[in-house]
PDB file of N, CA, C and O in Angstrom, chain B, residues numbered from 101:
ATOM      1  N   UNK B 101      -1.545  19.272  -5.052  1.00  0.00           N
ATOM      2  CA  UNK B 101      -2.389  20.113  -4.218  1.00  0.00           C
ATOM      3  C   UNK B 101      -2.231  19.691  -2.762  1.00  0.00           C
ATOM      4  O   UNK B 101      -2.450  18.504  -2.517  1.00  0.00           O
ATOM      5  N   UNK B 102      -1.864  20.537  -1.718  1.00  0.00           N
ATOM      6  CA  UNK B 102      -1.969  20.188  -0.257  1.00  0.00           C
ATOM      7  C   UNK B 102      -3.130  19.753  -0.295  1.00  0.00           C
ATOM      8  O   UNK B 102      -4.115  19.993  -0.993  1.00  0.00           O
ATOM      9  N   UNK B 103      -2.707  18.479   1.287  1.00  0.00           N
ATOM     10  CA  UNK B 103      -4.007  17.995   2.058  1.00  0.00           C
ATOM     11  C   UNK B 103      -4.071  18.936   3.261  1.00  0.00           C
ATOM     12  O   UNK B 103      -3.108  19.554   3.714  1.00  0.00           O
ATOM     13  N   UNK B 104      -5.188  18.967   3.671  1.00  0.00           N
ATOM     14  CA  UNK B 104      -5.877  19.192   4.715  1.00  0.00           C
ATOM     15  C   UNK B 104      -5.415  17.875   5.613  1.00  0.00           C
ATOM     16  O   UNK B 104      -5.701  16.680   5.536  1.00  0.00           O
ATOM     17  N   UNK B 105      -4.653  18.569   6.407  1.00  0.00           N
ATOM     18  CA  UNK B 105      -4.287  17.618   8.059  1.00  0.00           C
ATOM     19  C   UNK B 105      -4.217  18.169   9.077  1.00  0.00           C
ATOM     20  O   UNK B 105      -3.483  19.123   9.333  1.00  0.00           O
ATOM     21  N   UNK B 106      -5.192  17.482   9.996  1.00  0.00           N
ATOM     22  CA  UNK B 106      -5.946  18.126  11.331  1.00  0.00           C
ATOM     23  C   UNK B 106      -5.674  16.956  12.086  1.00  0.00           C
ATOM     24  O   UNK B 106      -6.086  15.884  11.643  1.00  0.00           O
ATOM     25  N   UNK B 107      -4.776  17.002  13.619  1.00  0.00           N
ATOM     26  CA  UNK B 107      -4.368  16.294  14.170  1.00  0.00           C
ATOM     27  C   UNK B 107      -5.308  16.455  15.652  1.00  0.00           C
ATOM     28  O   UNK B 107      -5.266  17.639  15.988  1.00  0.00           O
ATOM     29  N   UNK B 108      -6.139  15.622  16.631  1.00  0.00           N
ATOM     30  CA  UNK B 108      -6.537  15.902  17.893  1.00  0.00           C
ATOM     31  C   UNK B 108      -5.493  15.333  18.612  1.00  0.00           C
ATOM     32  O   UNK B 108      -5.332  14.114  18.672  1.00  0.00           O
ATOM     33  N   UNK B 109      -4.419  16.547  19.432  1.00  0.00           N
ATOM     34  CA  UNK B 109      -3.536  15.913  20.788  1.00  0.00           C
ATOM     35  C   UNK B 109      -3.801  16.299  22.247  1.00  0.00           C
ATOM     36  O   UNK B 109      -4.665  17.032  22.730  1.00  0.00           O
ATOM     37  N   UNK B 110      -2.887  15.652  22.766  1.00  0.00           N
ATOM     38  CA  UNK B 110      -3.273  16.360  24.199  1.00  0.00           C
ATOM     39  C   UNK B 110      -1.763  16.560  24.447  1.00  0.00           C
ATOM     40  O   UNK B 110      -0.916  15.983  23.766  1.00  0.00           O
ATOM     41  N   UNK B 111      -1.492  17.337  25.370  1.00  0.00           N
ATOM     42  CA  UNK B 111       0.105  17.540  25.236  1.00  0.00           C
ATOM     43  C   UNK B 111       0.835  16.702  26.019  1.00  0.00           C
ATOM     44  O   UNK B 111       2.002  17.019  25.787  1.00  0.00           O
ATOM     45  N   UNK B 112       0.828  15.903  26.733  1.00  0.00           N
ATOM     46  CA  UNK B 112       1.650  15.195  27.452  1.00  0.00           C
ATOM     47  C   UNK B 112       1.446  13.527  27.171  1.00  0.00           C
ATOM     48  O   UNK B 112       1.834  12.599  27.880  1.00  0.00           O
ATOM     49  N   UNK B 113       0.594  13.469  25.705  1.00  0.00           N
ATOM     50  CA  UNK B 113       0.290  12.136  24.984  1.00  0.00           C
ATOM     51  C   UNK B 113       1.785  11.781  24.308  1.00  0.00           C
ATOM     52  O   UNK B 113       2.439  12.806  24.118  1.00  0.00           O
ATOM     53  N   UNK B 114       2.385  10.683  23.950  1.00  0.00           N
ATOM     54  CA  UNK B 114       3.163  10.296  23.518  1.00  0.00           C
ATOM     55  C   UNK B 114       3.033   9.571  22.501  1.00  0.00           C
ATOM     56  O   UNK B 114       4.081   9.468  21.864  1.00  0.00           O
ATOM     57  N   UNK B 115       1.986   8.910  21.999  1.00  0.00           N
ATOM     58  CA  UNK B 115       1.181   8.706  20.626  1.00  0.00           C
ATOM     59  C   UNK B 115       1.316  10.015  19.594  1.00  0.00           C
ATOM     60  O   UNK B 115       1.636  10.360  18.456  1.00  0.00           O
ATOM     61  N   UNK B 116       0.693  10.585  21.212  1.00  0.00           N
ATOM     62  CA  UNK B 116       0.677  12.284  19.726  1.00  0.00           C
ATOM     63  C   UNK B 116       1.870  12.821  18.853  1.00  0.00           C
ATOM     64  O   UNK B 116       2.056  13.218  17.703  1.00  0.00           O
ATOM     65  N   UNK B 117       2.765  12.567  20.316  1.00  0.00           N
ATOM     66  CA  UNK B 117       4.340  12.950  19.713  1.00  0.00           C
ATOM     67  C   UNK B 117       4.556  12.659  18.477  1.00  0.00           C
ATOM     68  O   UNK B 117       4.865  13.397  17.541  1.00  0.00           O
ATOM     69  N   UNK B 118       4.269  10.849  18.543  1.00  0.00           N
ATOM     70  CA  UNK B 118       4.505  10.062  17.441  1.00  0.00           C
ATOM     71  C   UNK B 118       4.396  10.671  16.660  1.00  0.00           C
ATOM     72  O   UNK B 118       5.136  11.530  16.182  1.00  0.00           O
ATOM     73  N   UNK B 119       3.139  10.208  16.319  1.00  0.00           N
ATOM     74  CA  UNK B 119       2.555  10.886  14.540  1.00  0.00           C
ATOM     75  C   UNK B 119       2.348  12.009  14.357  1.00  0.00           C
ATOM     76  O   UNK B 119       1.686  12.335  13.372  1.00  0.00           O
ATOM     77  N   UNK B 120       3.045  13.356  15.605  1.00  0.00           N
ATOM     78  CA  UNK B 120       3.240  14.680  14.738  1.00  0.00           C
ATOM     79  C   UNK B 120       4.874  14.646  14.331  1.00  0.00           C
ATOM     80  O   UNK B 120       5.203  15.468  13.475  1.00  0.00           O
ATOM     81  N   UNK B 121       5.897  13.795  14.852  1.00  0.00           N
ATOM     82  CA  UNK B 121       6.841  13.186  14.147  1.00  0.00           C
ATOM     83  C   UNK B 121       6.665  12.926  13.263  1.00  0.00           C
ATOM     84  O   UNK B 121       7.179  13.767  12.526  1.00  0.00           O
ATOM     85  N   UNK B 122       6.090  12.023  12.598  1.00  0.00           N
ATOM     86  CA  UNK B 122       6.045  11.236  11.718  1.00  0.00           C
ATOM     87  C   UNK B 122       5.645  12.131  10.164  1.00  0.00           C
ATOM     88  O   UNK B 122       6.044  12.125   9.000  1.00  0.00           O
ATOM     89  N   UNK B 123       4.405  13.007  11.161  1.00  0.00           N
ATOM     90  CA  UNK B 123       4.221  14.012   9.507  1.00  0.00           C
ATOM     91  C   UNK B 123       5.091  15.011   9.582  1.00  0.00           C
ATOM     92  O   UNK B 123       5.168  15.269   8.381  1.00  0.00           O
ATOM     93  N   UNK B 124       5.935  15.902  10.197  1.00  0.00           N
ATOM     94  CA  UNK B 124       6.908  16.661  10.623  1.00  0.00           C
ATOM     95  C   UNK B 124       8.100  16.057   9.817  1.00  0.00           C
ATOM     96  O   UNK B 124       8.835  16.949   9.393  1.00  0.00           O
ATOM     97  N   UNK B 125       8.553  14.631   9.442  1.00  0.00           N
ATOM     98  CA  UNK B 125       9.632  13.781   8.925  1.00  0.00           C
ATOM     99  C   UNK B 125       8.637  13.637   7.513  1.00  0.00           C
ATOM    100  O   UNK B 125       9.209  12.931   6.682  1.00  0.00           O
ATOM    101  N   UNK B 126       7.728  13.971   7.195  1.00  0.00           N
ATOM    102  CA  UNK B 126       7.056  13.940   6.045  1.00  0.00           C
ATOM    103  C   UNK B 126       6.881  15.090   5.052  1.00  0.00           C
ATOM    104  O   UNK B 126       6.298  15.097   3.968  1.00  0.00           O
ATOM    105  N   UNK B 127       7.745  16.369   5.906  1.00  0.00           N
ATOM    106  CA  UNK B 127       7.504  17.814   5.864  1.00  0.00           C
ATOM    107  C   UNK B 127       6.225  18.410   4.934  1.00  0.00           C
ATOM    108  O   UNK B 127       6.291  19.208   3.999  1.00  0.00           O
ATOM    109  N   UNK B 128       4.833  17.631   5.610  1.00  0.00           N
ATOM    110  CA  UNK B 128       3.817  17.973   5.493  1.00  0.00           C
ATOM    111  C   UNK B 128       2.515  19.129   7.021  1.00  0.00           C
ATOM    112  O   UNK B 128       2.236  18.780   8.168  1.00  0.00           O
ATOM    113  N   UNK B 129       2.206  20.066   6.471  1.00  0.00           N
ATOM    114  CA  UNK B 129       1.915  21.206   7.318  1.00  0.00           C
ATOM    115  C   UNK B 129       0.840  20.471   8.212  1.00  0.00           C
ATOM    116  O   UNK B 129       0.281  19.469   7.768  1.00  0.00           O
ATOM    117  N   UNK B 130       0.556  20.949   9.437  1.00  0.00           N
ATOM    118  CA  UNK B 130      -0.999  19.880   9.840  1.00  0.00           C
ATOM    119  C   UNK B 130      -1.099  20.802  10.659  1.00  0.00           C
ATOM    120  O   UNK B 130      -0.081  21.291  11.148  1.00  0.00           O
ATOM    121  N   UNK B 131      -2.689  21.369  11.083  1.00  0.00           N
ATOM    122  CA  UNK B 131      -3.236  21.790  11.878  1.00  0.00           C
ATOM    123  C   UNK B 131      -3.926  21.176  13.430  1.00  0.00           C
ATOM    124  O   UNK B 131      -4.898  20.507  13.784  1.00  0.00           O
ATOM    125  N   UNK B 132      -2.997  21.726  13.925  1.00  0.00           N
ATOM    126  CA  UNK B 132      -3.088  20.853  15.493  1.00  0.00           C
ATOM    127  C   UNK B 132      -4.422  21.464  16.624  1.00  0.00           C
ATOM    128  O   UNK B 132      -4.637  22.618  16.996  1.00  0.00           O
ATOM    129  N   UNK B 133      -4.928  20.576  16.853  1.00  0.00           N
ATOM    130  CA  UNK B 133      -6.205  21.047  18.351  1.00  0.00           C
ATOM    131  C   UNK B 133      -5.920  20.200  19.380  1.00  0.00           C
ATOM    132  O   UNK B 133      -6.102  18.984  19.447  1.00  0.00           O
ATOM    133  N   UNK B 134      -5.314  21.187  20.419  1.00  0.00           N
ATOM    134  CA  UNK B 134      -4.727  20.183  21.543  1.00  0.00           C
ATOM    135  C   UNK B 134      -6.511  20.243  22.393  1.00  0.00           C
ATOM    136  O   UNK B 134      -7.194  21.239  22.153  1.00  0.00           O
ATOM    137  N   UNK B 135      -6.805  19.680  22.866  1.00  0.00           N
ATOM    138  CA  UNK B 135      -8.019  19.090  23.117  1.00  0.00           C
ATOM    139  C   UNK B 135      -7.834  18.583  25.252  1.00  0.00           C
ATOM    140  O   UNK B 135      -8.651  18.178  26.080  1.00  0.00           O
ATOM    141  N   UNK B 136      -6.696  18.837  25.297  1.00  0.00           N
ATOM    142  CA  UNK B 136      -6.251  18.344  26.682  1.00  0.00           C
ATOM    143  C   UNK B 136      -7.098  19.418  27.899  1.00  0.00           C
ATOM    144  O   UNK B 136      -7.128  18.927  29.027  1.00  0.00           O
ATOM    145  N   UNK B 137      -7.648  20.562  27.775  1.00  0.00           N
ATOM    146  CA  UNK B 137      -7.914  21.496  28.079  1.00  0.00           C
ATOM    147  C   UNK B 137      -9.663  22.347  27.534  1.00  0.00           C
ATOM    148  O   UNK B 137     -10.392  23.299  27.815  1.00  0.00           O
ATOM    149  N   UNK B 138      -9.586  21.496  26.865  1.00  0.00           N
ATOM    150  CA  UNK B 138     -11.078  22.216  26.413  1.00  0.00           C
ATOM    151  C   UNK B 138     -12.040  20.698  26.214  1.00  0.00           C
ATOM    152  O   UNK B 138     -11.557  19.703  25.673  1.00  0.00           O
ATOM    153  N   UNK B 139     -13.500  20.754  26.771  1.00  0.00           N
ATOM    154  CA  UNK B 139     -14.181  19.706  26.660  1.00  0.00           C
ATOM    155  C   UNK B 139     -14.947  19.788  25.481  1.00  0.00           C
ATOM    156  O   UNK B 139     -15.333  18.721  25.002  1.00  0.00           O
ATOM    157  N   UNK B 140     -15.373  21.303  24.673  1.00  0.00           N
ATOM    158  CA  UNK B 140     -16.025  21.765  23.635  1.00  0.00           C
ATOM    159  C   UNK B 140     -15.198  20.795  22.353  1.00  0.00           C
ATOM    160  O   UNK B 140     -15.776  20.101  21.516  1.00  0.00           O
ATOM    161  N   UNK B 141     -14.033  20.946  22.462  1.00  0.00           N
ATOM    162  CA  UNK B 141     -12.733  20.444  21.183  1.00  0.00           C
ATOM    163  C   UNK B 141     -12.896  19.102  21.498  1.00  0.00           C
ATOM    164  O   UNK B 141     -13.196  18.580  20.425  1.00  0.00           O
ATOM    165  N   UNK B 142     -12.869  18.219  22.383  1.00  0.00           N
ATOM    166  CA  UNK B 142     -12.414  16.942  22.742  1.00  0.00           C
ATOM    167  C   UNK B 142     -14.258  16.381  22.372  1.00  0.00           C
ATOM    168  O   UNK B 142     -14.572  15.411  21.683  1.00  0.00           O
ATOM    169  N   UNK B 143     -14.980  17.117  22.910  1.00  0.00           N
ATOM    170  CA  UNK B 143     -16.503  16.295  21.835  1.00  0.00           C
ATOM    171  C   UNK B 143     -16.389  16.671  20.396  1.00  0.00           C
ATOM    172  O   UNK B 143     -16.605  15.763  19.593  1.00  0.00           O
ATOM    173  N   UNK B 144     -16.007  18.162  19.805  1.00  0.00           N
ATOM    174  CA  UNK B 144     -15.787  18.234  18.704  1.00  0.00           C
ATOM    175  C   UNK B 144     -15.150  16.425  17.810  1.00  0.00           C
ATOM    176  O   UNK B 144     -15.665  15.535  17.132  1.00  0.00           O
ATOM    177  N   UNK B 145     -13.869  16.729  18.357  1.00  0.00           N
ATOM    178  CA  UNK B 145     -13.219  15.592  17.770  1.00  0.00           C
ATOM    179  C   UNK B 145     -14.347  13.950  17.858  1.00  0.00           C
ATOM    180  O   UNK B 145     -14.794  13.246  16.953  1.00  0.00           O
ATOM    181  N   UNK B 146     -14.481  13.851  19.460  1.00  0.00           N
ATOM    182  CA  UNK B 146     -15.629  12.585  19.378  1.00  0.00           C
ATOM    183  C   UNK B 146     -16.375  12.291  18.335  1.00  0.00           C
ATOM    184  O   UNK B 146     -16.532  11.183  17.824  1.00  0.00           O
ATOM    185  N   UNK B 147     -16.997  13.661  17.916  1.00  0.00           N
ATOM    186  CA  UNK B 147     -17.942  13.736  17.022  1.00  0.00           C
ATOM    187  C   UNK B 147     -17.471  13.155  15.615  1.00  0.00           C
ATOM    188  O   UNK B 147     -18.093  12.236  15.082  1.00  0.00           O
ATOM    189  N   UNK B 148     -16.214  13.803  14.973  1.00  0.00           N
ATOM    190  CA  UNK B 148     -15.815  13.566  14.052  1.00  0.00           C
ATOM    191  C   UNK B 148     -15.226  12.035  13.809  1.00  0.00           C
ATOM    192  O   UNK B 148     -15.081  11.360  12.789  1.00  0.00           O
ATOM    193  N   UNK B 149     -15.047  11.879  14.724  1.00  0.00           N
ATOM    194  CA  UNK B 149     -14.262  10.597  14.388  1.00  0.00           C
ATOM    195  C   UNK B 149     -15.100   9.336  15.568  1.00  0.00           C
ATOM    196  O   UNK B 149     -14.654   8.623  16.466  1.00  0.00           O
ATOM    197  N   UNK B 150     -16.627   9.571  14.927  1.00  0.00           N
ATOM    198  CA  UNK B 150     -17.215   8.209  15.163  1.00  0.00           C
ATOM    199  C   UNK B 150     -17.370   8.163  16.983  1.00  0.00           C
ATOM    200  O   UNK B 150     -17.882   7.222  17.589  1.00  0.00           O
ATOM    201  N   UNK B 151     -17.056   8.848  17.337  1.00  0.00           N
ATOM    202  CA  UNK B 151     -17.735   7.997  18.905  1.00  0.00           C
ATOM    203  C   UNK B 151     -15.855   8.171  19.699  1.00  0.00           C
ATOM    204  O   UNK B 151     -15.674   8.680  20.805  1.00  0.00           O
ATOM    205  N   UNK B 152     -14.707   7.622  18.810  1.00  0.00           N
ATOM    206  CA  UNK B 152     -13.278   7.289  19.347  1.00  0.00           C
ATOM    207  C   UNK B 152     -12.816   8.360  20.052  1.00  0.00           C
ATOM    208  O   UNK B 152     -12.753   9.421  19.432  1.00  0.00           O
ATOM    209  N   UNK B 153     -12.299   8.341  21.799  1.00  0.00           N
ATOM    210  CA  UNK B 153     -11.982   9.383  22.253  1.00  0.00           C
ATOM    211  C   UNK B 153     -10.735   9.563  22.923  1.00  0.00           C
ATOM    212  O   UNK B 153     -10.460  10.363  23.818  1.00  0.00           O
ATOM    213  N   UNK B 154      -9.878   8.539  22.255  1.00  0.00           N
ATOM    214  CA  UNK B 154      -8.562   8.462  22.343  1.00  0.00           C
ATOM    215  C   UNK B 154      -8.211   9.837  21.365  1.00  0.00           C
ATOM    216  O   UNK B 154      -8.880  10.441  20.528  1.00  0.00           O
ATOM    217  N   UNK B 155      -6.737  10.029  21.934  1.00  0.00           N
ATOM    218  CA  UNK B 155      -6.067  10.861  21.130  1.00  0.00           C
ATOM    219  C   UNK B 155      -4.435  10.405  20.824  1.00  0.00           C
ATOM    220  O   UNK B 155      -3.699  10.073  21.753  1.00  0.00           O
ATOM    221  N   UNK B 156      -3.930  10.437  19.263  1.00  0.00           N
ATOM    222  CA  UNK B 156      -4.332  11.578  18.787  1.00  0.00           C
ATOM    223  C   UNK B 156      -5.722  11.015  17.563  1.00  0.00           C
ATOM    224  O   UNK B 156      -5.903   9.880  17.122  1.00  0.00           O
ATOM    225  N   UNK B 157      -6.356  12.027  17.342  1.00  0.00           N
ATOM    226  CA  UNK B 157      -7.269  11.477  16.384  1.00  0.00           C
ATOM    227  C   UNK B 157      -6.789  12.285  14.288  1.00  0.00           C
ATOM    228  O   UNK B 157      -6.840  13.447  13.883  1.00  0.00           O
ATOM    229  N   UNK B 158      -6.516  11.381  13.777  1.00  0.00           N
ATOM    230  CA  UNK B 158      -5.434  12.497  12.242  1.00  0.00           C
ATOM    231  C   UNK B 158      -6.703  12.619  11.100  1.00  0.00           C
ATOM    232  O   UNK B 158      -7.386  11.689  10.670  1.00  0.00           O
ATOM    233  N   UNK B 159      -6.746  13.313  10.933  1.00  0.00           N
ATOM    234  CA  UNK B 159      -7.709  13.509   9.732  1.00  0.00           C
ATOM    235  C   UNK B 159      -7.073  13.789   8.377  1.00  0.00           C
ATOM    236  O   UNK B 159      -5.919  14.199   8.503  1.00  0.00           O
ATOM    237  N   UNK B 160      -7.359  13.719   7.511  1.00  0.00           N
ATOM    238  CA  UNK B 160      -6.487  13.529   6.094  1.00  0.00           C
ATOM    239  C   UNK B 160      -8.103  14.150   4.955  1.00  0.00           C
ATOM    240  O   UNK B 160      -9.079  13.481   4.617  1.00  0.00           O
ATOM    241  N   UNK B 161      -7.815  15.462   4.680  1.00  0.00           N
ATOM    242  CA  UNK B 161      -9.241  16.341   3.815  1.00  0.00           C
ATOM    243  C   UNK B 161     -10.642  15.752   4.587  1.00  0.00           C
ATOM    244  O   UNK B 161     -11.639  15.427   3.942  1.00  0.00           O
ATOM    245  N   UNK B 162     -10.586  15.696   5.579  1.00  0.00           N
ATOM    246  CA  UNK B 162     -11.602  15.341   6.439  1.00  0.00           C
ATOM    247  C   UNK B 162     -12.055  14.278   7.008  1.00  0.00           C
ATOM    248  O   UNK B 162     -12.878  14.146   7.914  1.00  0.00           O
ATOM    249  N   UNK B 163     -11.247  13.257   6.201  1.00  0.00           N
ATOM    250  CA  UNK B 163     -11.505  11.716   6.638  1.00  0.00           C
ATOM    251  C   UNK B 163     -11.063  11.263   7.474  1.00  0.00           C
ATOM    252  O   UNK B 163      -9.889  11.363   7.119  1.00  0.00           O
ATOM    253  N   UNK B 164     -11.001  10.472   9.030  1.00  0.00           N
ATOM    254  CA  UNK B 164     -10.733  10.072   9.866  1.00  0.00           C
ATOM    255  C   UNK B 164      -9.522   8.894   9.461  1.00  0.00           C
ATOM    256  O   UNK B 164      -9.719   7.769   9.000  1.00  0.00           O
ATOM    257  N   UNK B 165      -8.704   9.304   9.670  1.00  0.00           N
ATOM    258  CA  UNK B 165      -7.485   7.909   9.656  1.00  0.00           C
ATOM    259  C   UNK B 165      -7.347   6.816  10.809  1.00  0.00           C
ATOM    260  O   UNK B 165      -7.059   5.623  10.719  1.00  0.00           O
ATOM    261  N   UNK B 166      -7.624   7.554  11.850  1.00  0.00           N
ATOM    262  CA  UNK B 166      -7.873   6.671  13.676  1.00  0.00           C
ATOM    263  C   UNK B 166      -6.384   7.442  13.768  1.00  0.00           C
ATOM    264  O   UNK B 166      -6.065   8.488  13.203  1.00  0.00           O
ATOM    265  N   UNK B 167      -5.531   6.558  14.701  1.00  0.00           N
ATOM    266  CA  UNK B 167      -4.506   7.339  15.692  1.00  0.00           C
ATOM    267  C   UNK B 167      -3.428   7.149  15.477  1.00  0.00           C
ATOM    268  O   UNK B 167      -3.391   6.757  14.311  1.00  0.00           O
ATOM    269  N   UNK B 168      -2.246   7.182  15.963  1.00  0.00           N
ATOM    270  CA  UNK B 168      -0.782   6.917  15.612  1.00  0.00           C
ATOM    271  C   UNK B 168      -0.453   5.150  15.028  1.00  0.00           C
ATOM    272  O   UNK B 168       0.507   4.981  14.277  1.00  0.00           O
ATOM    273  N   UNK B 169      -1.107   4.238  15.342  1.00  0.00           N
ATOM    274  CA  UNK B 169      -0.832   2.928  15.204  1.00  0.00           C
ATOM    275  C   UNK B 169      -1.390   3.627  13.868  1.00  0.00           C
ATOM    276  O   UNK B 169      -0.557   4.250  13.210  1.00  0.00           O
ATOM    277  N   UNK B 170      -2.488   3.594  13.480  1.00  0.00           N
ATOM    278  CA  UNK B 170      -2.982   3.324  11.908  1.00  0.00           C
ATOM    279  C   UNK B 170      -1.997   4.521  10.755  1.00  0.00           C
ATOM    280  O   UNK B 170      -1.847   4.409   9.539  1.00  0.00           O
ATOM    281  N   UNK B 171      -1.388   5.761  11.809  1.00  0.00           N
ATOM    282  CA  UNK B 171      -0.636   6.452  10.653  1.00  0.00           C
ATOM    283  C   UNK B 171       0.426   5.876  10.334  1.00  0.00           C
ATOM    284  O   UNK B 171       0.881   5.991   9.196  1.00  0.00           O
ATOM    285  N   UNK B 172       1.098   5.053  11.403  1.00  0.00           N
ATOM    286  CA  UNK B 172       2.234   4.135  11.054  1.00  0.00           C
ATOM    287  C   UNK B 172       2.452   3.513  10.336  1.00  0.00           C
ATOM    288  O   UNK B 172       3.391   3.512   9.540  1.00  0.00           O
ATOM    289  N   UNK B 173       1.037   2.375  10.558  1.00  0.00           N
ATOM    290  CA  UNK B 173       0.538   1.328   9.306  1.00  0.00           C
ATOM    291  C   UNK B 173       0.566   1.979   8.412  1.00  0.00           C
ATOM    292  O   UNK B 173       1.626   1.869   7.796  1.00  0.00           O
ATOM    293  N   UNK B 174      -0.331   2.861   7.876  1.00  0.00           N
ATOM    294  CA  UNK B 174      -0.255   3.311   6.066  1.00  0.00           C
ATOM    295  C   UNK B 174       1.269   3.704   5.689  1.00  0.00           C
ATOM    296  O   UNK B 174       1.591   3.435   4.532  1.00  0.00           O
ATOM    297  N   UNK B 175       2.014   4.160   6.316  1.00  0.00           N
ATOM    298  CA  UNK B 175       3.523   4.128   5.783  1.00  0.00           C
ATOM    299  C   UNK B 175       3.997   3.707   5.966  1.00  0.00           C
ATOM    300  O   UNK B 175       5.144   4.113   5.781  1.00  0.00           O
ATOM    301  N   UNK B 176       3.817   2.226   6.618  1.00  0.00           N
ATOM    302  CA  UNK B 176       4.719   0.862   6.188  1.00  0.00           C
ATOM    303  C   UNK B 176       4.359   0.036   4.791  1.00  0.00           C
ATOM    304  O   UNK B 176       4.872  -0.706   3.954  1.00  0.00           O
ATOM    305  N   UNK B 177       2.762   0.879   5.235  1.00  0.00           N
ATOM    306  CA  UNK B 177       2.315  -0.266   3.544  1.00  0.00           C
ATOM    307  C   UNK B 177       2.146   0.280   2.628  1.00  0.00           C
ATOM    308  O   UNK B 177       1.388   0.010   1.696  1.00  0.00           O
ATOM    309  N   UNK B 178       3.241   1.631   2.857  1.00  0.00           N
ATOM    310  CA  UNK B 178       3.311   2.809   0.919  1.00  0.00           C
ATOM    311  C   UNK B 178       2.033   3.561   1.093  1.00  0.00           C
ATOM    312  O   UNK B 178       1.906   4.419   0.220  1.00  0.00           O
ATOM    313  N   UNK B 179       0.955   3.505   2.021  1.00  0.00           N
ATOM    314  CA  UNK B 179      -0.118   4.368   1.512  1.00  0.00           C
ATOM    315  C   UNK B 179      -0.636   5.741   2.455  1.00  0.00           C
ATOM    316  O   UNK B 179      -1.710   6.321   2.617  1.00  0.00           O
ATOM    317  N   UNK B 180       0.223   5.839   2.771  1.00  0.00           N
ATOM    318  CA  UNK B 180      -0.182   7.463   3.692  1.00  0.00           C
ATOM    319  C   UNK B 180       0.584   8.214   2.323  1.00  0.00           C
ATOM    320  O   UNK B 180      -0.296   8.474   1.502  1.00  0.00           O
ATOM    321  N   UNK B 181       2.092   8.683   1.776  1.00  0.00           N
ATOM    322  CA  UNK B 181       2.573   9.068   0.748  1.00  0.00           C
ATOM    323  C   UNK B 181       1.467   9.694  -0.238  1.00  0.00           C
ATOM    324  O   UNK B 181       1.243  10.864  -0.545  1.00  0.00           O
ATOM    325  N   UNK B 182       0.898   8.568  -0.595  1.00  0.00           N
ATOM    326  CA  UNK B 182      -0.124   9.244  -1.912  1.00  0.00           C
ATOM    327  C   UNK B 182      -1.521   9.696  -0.705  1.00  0.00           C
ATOM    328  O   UNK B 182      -1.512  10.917  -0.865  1.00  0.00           O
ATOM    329  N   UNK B 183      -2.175   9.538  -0.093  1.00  0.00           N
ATOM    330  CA  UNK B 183      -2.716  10.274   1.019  1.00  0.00           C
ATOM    331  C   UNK B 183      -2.712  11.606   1.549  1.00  0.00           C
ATOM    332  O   UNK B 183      -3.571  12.468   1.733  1.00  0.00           O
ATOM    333  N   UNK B 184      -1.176  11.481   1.782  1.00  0.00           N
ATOM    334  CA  UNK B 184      -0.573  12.863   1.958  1.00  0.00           C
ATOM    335  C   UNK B 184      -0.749  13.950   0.770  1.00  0.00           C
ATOM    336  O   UNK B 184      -1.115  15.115   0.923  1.00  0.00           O
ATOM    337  N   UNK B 185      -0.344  13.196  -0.673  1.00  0.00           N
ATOM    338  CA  UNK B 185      -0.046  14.175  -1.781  1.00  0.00           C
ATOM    339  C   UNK B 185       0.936  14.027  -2.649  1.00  0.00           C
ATOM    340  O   UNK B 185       1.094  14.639  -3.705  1.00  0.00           O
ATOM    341  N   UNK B 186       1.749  13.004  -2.074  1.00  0.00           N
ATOM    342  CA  UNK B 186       3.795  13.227  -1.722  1.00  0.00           C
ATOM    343  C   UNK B 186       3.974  12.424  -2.282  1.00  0.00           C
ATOM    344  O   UNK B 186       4.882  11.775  -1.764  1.00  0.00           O
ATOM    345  N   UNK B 187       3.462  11.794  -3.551  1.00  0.00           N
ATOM    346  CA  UNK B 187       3.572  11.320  -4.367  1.00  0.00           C
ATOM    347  C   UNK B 187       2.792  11.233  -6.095  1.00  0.00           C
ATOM    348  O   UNK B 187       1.567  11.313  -6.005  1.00  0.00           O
ATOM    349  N   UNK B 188       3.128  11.138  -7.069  1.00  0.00           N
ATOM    350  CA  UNK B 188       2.720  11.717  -8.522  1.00  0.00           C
ATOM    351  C   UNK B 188       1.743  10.667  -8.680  1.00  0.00           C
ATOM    352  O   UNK B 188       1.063  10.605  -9.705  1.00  0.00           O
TER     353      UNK B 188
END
């Protein structure tokens, strides 16, 4: 069953790049809110993810993952894969 992946970027972030690389090389779909431009989206996201107002902020079926360092981490340590879905 697809996950639900909701990414907060801003467009000229290079974090963001990252880890929409990273799920893009995962050929998993993610719904992007660039947030660089709207203050309504960028508290949205605040909201969701605890207070943190860095970007990017990745959500995984609604759960807050934090930002490109922590999507990295789980797929060095095997566990974004089953996260994702992308694995049995």
């Amino acid at each position: 069953m697809a996950k639900k992946i909701e990414i907060y970027t801003t467009m000229f972030c290079p974090f963001c790049h990252r880890a929409k690389a990273l799920l893009k090389n995962k050929g998993v779909a993610f719904t992007e809110y660039d947030v660089g431009g709207s203050s309504d989206e960028r508290a949205r996201m605040r909201e969701r993810a605890d207070g943190r107002h860095t970007v990017p902020q990745i959500f995984i079926d609604g759960v807050g993952i934090g930002g490109s360092d922590e999507l990295a981490a789980l797929d060095r340590q095997g566990k974004l894969d089953p996260m994702l879905g992308l694995t049995a």
